[in-house]
C-alpha positions as CSV (number, residue, x, y, z in Angstrom):
1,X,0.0,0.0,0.0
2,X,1.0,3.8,-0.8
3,X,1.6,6.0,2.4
4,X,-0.5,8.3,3.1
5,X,0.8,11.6,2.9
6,X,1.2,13.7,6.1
7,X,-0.8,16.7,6.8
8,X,1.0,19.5,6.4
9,X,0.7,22.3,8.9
10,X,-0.1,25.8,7.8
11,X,2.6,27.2,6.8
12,X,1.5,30.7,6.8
13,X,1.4,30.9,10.7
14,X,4.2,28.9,11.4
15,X,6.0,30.9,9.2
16,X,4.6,33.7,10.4
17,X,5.5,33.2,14.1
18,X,9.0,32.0,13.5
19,X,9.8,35.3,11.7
20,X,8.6,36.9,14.4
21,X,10.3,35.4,17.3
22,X,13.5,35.9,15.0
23,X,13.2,39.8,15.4
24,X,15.3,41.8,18.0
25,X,13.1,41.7,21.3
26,X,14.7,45.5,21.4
27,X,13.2,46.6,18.3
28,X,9.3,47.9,17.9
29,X,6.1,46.6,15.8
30,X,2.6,47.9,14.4
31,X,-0.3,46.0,15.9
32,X,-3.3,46.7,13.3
33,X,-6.0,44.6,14.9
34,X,-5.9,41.9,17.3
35,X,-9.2,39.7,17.2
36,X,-10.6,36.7,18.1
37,X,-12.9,35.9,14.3
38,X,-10.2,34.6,11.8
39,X,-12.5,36.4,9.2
40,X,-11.6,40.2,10.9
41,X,-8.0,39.4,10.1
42,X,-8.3,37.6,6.9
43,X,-10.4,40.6,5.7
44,X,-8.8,43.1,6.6
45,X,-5.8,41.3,5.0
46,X,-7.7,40.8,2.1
47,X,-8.8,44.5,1.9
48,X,-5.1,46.1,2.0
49,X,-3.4,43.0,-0.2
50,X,-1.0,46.0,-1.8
51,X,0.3,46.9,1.2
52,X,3.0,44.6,1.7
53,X,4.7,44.0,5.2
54,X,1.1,42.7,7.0
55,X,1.7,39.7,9.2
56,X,-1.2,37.6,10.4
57,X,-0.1,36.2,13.6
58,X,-2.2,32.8,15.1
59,X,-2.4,31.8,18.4
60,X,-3.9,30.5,21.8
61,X,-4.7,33.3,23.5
62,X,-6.5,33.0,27.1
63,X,-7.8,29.6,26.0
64,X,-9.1,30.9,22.4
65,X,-7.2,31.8,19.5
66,X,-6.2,35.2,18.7
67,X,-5.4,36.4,15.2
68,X,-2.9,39.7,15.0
69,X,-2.4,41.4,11.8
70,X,1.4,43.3,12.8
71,X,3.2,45.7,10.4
72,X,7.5,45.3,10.3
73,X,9.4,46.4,12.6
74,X,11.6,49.1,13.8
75,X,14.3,50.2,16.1
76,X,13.1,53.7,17.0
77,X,9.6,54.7,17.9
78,X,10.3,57.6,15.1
79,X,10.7,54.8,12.8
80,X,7.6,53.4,13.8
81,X,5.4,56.2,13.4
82,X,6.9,56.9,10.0
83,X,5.9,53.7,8.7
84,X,2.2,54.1,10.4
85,X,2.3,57.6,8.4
86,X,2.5,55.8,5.2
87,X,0.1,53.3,5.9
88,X,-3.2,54.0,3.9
89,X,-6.0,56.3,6.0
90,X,-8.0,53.3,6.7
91,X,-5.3,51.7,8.1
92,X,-4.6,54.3,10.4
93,X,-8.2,55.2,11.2
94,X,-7.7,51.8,13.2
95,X,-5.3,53.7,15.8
96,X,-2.2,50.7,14.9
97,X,-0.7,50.1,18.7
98,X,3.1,50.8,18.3
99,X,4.3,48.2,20.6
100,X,7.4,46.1,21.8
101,X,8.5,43.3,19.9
102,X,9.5,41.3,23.1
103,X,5.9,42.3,24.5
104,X,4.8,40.6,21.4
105,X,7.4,37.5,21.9
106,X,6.0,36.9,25.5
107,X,2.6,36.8,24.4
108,X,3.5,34.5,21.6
109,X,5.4,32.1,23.8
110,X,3.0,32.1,26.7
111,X,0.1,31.0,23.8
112,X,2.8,28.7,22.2
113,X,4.3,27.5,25.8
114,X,1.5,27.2,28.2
């Protein structure tokens, strides 16, 4: 008999969360939107496709998963802002959180790690 072929996990997060745990924890990140429907992320994903440099970020968060849309990141808050200056009004309208990355990398691990 053939073997079955494995299921692969999706990449896209995986991905995703590796890159992220790779940046400096010193450096800075864009939070867009942070919510618990996978279809508020992947739409608002879908709806800015031309901007490129949105991460979708999945993960157990307080027993549920939690899907993050974050934009690059920086090693000055100046940087930061910039980059959230550029971003496309409706974008902005949703107040991006400029935050830590090693905030972010805790959160991660403790959803990752429980």
């Amino acid at each position: 008999p053939q073997p079955q072929p494995q299921p692969q996990p999706e990449q896209r997060f995986d991905a995703a969360i590796e890159q992220v745990l790779g940046w400096p924890a010193s450096d800075l990140t864009v939070q867009l939107i942070a919510a618990r429907d996978p279809a508020t992320a992947d739409n608002l994903l879908s709806k800015h496709s031309a901007v490129s440099g949105l991460i979708k970020l999945t993960y157990p968060y307080n027993e549920a998963p939690r899907h993050t849309i974050v934009y690059g990141h920086f090693t000055t808050r100046a940087q930061a802002e910039a980059a959230v200056a550029k971003l496309p009004q409706a974008l902005q309208n949703l107040k991006p959180w400029i935050r830590s990355v090693a905030g972010l990398k805790a959160e991660l691990n403790q959803g990752l790690n429980p």
